[in-house]
C-alpha positions in Angstrom: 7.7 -7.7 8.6 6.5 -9.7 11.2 3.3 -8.5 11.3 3.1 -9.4 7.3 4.2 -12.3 7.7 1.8 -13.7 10.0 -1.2 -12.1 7.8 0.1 -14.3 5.1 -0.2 -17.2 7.0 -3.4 -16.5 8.2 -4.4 -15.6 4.3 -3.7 -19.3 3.7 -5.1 -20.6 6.6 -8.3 -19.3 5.2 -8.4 -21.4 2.4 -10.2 -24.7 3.1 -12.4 -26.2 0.4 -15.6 -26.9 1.4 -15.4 -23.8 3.7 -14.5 -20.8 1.7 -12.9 -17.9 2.5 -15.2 -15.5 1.0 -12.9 -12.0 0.3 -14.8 -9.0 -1.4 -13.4 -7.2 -3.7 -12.9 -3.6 -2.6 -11.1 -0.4 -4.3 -10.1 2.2 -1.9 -10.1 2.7 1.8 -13.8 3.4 2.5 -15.1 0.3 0.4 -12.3 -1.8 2.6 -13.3 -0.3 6.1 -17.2 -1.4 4.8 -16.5 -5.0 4.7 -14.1 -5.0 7.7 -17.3 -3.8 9.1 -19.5 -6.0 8.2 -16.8 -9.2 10.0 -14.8 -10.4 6.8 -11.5 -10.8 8.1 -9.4 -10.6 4.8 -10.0 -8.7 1.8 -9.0 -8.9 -1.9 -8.4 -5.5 -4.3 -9.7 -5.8 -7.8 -8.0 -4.0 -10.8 -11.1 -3.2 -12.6 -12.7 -1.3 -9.6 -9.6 0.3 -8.6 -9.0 1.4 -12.4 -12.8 2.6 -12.3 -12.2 4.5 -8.8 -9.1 6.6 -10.5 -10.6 7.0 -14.1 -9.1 4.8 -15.7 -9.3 1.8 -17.7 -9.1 -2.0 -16.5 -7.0 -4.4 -18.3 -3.4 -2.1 -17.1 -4.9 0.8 -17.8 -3.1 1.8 -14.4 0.7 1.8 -13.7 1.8 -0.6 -10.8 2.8 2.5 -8.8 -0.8 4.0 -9.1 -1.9 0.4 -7.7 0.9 0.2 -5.0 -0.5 3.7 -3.9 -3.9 2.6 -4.0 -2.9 -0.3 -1.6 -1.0 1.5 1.0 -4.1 3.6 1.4 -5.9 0.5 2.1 -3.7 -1.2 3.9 -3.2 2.3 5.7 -7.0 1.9 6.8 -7.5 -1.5 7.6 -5.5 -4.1 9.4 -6.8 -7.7 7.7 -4.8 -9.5 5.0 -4.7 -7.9 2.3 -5.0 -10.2 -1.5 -4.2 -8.2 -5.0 -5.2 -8.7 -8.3 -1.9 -7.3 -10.3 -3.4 -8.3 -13.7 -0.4 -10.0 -16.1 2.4 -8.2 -13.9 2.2 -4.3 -15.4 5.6 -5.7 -17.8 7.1 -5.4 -14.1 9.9 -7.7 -13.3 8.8 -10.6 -10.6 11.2 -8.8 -8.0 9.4 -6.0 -8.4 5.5 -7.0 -7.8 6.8 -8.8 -4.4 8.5 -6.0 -3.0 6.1 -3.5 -4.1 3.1 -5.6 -3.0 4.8 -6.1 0.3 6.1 -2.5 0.9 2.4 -1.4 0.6 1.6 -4.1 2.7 -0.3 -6.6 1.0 0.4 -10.0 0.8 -1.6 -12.2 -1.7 -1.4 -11.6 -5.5 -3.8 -12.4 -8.4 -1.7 -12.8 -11.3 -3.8 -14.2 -14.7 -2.1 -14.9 -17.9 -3.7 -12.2 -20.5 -0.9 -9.9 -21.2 -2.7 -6.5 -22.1 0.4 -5.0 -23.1 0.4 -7.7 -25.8 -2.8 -7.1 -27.5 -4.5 -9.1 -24.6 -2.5 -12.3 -26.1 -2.5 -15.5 -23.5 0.7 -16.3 -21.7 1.7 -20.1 -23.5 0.8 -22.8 -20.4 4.9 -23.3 -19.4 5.5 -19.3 -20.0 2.6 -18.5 -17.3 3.9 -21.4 -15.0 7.5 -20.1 -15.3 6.2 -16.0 -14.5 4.6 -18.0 -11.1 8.0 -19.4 -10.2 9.5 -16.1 -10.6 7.0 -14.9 -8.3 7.4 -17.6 -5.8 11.4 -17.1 -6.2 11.2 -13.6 -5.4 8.7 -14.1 -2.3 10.7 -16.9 -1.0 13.3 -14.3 -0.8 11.5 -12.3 1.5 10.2 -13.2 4.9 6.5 -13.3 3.7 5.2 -16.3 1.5 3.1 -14.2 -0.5 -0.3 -16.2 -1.2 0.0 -16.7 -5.3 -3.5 -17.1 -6.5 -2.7 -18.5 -10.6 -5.5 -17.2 -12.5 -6.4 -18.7 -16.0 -8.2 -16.5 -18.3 -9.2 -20.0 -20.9 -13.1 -19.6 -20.0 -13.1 -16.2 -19.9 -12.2 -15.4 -22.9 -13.7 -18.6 -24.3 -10.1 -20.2 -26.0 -10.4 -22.8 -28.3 -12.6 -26.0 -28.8 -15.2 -25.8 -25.4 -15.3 -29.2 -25.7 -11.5 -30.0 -23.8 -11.4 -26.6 -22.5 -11.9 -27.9 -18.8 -9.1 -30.3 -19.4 -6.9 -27.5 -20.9 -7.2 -25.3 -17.9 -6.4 -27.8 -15.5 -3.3 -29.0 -17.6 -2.0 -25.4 -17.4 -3.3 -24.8 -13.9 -1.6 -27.7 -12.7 1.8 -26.7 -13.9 1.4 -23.4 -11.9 0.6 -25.3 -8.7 4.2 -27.1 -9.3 5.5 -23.8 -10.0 4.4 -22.6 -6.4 1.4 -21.2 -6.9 -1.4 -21.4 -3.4 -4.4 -21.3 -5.0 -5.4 -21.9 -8.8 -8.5 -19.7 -10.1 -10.4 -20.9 -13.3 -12.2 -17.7 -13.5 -15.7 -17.7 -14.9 -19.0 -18.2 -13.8 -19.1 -22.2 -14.5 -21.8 -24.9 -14.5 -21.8 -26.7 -11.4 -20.7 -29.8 -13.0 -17.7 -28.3 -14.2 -16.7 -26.4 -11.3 -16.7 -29.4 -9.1 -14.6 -31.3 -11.5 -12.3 -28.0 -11.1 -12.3 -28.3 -7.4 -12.2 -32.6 -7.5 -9.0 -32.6 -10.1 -7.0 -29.2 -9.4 -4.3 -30.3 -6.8 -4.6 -26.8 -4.7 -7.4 -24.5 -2.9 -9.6 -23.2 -6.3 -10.9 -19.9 -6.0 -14.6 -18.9 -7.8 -16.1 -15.4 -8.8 -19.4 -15.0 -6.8 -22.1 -13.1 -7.7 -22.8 -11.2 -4.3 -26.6 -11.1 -5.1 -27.4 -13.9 -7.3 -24.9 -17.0 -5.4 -24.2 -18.1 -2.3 -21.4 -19.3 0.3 -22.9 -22.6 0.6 -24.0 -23.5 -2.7 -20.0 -23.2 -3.6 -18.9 -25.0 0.0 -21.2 -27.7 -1.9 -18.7 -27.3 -4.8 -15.4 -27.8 -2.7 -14.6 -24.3 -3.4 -11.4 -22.6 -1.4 -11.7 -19.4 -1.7 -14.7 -16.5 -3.2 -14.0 -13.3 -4.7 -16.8 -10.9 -6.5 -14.2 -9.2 -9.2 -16.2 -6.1 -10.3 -19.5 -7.2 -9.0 -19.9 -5.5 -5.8 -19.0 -2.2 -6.8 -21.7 -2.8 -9.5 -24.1 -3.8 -7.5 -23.5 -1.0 -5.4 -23.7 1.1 -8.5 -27.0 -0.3 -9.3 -28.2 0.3 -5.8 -26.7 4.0 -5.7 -29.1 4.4 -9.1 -32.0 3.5 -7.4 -31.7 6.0 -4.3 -30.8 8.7 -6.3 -33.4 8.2 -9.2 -36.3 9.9 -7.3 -34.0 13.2 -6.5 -33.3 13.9 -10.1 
């Protein structure tokens, strides 16, 4: 436990707006071990690439115990901290996620406030904040401070009036950072305008979806971001580029 303990610190450590930790998103053991590789030094797993490397579909299309396994095979193969995204929770209790997450050996969570299981309905501000808590709770009960990362899904899936949706997210955001959430993640690929009042008003390290291709580490440093993550976007780009090599051989 020791050792997991100290990768969550160093997990945290890592997140320092205007210097970003930059974690790609990997699947399985072979795309992990290619960006230990390449020097990052802490990784994140996405559920949409893991669901597409089993065959299934994203949005809890997997069980928790197919993640967990999925996981421990990475964890298994690499030895950097290890950050999940577990969706809305898989309708597991919050005593369940941490002790799962932590017996596979991971020790961040994503955890974003669609609830699939509900006909993708979004979690009310206070009913999201209180499922953090629970989370906190439960890792405070363990000897690893598990890094929360709050996710809001309000620009995603485009709720309500744009015109105070910026002001909505970081109402509800806020209330997760005094539930004991780490780091707050407005996910969406935003205006610059907007994402630095994300970063200049959020009280906690805000994580950003990068484009791996298209952005760049200093243009969100610029930004005050905390923390980068690619979601599905490397393994597509990968895709993409598998498509091209293996166009001329068909």
């Amino acid at each position: 436990m020791t050792g997991l303990s100290s990768k969550a610190s160093t997990l945290l450590e890592l997140h320092q707006p205007g210097n970003p930790v930059i974690l790609p998103t990997v699947w399985d053991a072979w795309s992990a071990n290619l960006a230990v590789s390449a020097g990052f030094t802490a990784l994140t797993v996405g559920s949409h690439p893991v669901s597409d490397s089993i065959g299934k579909p994203d949005n809890e299309g997997i069980t928790f115990t197919e993640l967990t396994t999925r996981i421990k095979q990475i964890t298994d193969a690499v030895d950097v901290p290890i950050s999940v995204d577990i969706e809305a929770g898989y309708g597991e209790d919050p005593k369940r996620l941490i002790d799962g997450l932590i017996s596979a050996g991971a020790v961040g969570l994503n955890i974003e406030d669609t609830v699939h299981s509900e006909g993708g309905r979004l979690r009310e501000a206070q009913e999201h904040a209180d499922f953090v808590a629970a989370l906190r709770a439960a890792s405070d009960a363990t000897d690893v401070h598990v890094v929360i990362n709050a996710r809001t899904d309000l620009f995603l899936k485009q709720v309500g009036d744009e015109a105070d949706r910026v002001d909505r997210a970081i109402a509800r955001l806020k209330l997760t950072a005094e539930a004991g959430a780490d780091v707050l993640y407005p996910v969406g690929f935003h205006e610059d305008a907007v994402q630095k009042r994300l970063t200049d008003e959020l009280p906690l390290p805000v994580n950003a979806i990068g484009h791996p291709v298209n952005n760049t580490k200093a243009a969100f440093a610029a930004l005050g971001v905390a923390r980068v993550s690619f979601g599905p976007i490397f393994q597509m780009v990968l895709a993409e580029r598998a498509a091209e090599v293996l166009a001329p051989w068909r």
